[in-house]
N, C-alpha and C positions, 0 to 999 in steps of 0.2 A: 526623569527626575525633575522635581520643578526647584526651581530656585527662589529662595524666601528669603526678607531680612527681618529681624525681630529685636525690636527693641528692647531691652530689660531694666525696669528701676524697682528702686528699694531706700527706704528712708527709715526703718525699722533693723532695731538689733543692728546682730553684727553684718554688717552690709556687704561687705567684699566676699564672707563666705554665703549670702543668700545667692549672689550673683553665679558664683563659682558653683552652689550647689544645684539653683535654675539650669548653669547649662548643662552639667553633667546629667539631669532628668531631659533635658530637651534631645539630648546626646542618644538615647535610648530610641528615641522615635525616627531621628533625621542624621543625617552626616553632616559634623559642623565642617565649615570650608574657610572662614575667616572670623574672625574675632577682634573688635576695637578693643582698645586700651577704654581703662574706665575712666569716667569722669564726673566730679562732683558739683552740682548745680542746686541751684536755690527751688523751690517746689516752685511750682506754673499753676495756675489755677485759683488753688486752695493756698496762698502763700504764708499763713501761719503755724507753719511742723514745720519738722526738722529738713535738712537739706537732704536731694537724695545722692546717693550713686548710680548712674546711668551707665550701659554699655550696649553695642548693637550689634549683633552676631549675623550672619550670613551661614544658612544653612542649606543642602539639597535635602528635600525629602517625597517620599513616595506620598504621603498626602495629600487628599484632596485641601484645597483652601479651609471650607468647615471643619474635613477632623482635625487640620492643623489646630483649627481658633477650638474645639472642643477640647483637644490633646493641651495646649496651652492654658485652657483652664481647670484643667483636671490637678496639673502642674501646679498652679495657685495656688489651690484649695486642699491637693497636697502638702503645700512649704505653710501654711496656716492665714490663707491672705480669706480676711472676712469683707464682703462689700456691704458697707452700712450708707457711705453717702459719695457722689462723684468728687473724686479731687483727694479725697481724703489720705493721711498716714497707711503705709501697706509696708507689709514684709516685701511682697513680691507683685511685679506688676509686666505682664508680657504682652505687648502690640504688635502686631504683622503690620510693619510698614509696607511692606510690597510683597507681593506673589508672582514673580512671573512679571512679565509686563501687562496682568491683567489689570481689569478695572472690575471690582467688586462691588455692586451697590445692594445689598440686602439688609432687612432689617436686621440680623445678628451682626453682621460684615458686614466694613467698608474698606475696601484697597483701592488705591494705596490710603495709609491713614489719612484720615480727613483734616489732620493735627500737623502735620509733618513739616509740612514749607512754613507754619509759625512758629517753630521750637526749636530755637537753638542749641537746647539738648538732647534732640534727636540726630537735629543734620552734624553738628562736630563729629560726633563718634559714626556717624552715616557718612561722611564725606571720607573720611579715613580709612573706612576699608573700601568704598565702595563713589569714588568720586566723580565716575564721569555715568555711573548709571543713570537714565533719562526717566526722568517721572512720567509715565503716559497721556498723563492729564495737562498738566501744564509743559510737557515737551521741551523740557530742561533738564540738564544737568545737577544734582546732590548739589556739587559745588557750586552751579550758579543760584540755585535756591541758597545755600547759605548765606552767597555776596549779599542776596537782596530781601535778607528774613529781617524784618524789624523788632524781633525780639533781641535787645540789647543785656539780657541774663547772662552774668557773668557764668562760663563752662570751662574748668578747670582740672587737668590730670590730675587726677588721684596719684 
């Protein structure tokens, strides 16, 4: 079984039930094994929409890394997520932060996200179920990436 973390936001509708209803589809493919408490953060990027709700699930699944990022976007496009521009408002938006302790570099994939150690809305809810897991790249800990992420975005339990 490979071990996956996946991050999930949503800034669209009813938020807490896009999240709940993401995992129960992700639930169908993989066995969840940990699940963060959600949290609501200001948009990154694109900072004019609404805030979103973030949460980062820890899954095993028989998946190769691809059908995972295929199966995840089936998922999307499932729950009604249209891509018109990068950054933009989504019902649903699912990232493979990590695979394994692989290192992914293809043009569909990248693991670990190539986002991860600048988004303090990833690492809170990443450091929380998953704190002393080591990034392979930079050969740090979730939680020492957090101490020294200079994203100053306020991230807040829902």
């Amino acid at each position: 079984m490979n071990r996956t973390y996946i991050l999930l936001g949503t800034n669209l509708g009813d938020k807490r039930a896009n999240l709940l209803k993401a995992v129960e589809l992700i639930k169908n493919h993989s066995l969840l094994t940990k699940q963060s408490s959600i949290y609501e953060t200001a948009a990154w990027g694109n900072t004019n929409q609404d805030n979103f709700y973030n949460q980062v699930i820890e899954v095993k699944t028989e998946l190769s890394a691809n059908d995972l990022l295929q199966t995840l976007l089936q998922i999307e496009i499932q729950m009604g997520r249209v891509r018109n521009q990068k950054w933009e408002a989504r019902i649903i938006d699912l990232d493979i932060l990590y695979y394994n302790h692989e290192i992914i570099d293809t043009e569909n994939l990248k693991v670990p996200h190539p986002y991860l150690h600048v988004r303090r809305f990833t690492l809170a809810p990443l450091v929380q179920i998953a704190p002393e897991f080591l990034h392979p790249v930079f050969n740090k800990t979730n939680t020492a990436l957090l101490e020294n992420c200079s994203d100053n975005s306020e991230v807040k339990l829902v």
